[in-house]
C-alpha positions in Angstrom: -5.2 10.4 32.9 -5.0 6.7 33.8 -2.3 5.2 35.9 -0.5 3.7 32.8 -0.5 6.9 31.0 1.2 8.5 34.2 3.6 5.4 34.8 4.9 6.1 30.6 4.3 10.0 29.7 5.1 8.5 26.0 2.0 6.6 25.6 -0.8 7.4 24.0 -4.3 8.0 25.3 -6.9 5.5 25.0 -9.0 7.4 21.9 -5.9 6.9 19.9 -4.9 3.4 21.4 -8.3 2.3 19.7 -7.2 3.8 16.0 -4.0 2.6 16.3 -4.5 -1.1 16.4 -6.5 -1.4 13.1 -4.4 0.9 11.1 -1.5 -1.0 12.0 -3.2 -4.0 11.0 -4.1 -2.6 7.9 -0.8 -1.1 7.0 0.4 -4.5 7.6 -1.7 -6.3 5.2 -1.0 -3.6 2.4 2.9 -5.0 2.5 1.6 -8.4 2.8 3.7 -8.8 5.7 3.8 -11.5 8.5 4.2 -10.6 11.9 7.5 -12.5 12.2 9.0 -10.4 9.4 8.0 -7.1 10.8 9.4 -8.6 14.0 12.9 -8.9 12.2 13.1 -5.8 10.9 11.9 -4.0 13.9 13.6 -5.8 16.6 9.5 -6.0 18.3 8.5 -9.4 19.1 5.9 -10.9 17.6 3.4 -11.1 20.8 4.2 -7.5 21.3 3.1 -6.3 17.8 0.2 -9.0 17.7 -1.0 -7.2 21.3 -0.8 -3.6 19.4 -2.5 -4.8 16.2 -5.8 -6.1 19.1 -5.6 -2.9 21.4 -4.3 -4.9 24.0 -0.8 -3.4 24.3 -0.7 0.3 24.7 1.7 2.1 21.7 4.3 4.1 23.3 6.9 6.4 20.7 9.8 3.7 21.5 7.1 1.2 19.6 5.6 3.5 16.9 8.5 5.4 15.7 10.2 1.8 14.6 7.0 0.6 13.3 6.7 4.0 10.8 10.1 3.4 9.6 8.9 0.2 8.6 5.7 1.1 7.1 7.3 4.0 5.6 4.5 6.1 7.1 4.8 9.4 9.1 4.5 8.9 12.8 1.3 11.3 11.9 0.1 9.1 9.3 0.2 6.2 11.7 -1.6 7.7 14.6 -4.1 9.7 12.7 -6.0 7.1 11.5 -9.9 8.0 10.9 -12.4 7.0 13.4 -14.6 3.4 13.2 -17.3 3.6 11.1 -15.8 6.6 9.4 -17.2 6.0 5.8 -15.0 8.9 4.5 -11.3 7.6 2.8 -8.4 10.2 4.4 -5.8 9.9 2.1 -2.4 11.2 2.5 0.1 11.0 -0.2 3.1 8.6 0.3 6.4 9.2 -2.4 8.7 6.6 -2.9 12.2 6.5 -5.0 9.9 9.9 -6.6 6.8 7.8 -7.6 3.7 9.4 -5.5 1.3 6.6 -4.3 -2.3 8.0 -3.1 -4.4 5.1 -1.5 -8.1 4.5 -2.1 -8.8 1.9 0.1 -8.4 1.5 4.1 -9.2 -2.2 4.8 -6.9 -4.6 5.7 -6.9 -7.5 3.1 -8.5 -7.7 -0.2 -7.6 -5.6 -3.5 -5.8 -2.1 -2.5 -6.6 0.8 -4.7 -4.0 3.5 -5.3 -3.4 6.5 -7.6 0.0 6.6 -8.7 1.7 9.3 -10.4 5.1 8.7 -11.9 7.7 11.5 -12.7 8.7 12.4 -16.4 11.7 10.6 -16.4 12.8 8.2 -18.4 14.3 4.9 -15.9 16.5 1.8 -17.2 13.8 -1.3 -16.1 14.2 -3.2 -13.3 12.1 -6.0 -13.4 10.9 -7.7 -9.7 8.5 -10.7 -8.9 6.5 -11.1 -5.8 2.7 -13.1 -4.9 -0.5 -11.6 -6.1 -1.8 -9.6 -9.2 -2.0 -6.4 -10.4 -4.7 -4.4 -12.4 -3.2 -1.0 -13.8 -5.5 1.6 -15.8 -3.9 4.6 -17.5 -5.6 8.2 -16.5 -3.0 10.5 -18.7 0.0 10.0 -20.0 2.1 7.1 -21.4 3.0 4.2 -19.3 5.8 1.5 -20.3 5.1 -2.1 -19.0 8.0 -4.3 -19.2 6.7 -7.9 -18.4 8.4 -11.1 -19.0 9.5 -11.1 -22.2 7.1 -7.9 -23.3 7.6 -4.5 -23.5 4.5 -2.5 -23.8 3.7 1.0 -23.7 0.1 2.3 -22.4 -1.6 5.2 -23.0 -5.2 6.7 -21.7 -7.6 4.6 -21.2 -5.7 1.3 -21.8 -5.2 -1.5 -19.3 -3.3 -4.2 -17.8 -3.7 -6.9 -15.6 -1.1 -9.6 -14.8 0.3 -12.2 -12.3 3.3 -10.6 -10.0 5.0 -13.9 -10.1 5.8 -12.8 -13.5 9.1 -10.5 -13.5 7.7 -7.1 -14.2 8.5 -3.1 -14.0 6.5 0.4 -15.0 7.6 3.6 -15.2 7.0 6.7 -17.5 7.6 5.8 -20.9 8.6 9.4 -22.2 9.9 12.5 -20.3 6.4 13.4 -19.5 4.9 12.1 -16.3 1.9 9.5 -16.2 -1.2 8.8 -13.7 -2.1 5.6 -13.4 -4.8 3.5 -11.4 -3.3 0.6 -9.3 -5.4 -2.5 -8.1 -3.1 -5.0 -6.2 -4.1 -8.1 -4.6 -3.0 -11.0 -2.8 -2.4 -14.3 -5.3 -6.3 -15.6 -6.5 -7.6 -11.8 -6.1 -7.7 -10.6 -10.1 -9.8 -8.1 -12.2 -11.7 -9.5 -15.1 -9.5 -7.4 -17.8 -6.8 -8.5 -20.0 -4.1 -6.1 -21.8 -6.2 -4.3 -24.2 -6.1 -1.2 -26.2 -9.6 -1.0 -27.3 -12.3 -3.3 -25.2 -12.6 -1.6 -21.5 -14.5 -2.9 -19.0 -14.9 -2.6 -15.2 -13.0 -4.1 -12.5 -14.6 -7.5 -10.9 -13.1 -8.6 -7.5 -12.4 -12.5 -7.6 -11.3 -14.7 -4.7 
């Protein structure tokens, strides 16, 4: 054990300091957050969680445990990330407000991918805006879109794709739960498919 490690009996050792860093990172970009607004809401300043995010500030539990809240990961989530070079995708299921979000992707920045699976129950809409797109593909089930002005219901096989600016909502359209694929990405970061019911086609990624 190293002298730091001995000097705080919190901290980590250095296999898992190495881990850390990039998974916070990445967790980071999922929420499209800045480093000043993580700051706010975990009271870290910005040079401390900019030195975590690098591997040059060892993460101690008075540093992590806010920085789960925030992520709304598990402190096991966040320190359990798989190694470099790892090709294999470790996902662990996050559930949120009862909607189950499984991520496909690891990177930081980009499209994400998630599954999602919604609960059969039937919500009142509650329509939101924020930057970037979304690409949505229906696995089973029947998904209501409310988008703007539209209300659309999707079944298997049907698609979506449309601009987050726009005020939007999905949720299960009958009492009958729905799996879904998500692609989300920053503003300029689309798929090449339009709301359809009968032409499919792969996603493209486009800066």
């Amino acid at each position: 054990m190293d002298a730091a490690s001995e000097d705080d009996p919190t901290a980590l050792d250095a296999a898992s300091l190495l881990a850390v860093g990039p998974r916070l990172r990445a967790l980071r970009a999922q929420r499209d957050a800045t480093l000043a607004e993580l700051s706010a809401t975990t009271g870290i300043s910005v040079s401390t969680l900019s030195r975590l995010e690098s591997g040059d500030r060892r993460p101690t539990l008075e540093l992590l445990l806010p920085l789960a809240r925030a992520h709304g990961v598990t402190l096991d989530e966040l320190v359990d990330a798989p190694p470099t070079g790892d090709p294999r995708i470790h996902v662990r299921p996050i559930t949120r407000h009862g909607r189950t979000m499984v991520p496909l992707t690891r990177r930081a920045g980009g499209i994400q991918a998630y599954k999602m699976v919604e609960p059969g129950v039937v919500r009142e809409p509650d329509p939101q805006t924020h930057e970037g797109w979304e690409w949505l593909y229906v696995l089973s089930g029947r998904l209501r879109l409310v988008l703007g002005e539209h209300d659309l219901v999707l079944g298997p096989g049907e698609v979506a794709e449309f601009d987050t600016r726009v005020p939007h909502w999905f949720g299960a359209a009958e009492a009958q739960s729905v799996e879904f694929l998500s692609l989300f990405g920053k503003q300029g970061e689309r798929a090449h498919v339009r709301a359809s019911t009968g032409r499919r086609s792969a996603p493209e990624h486009r800066a």
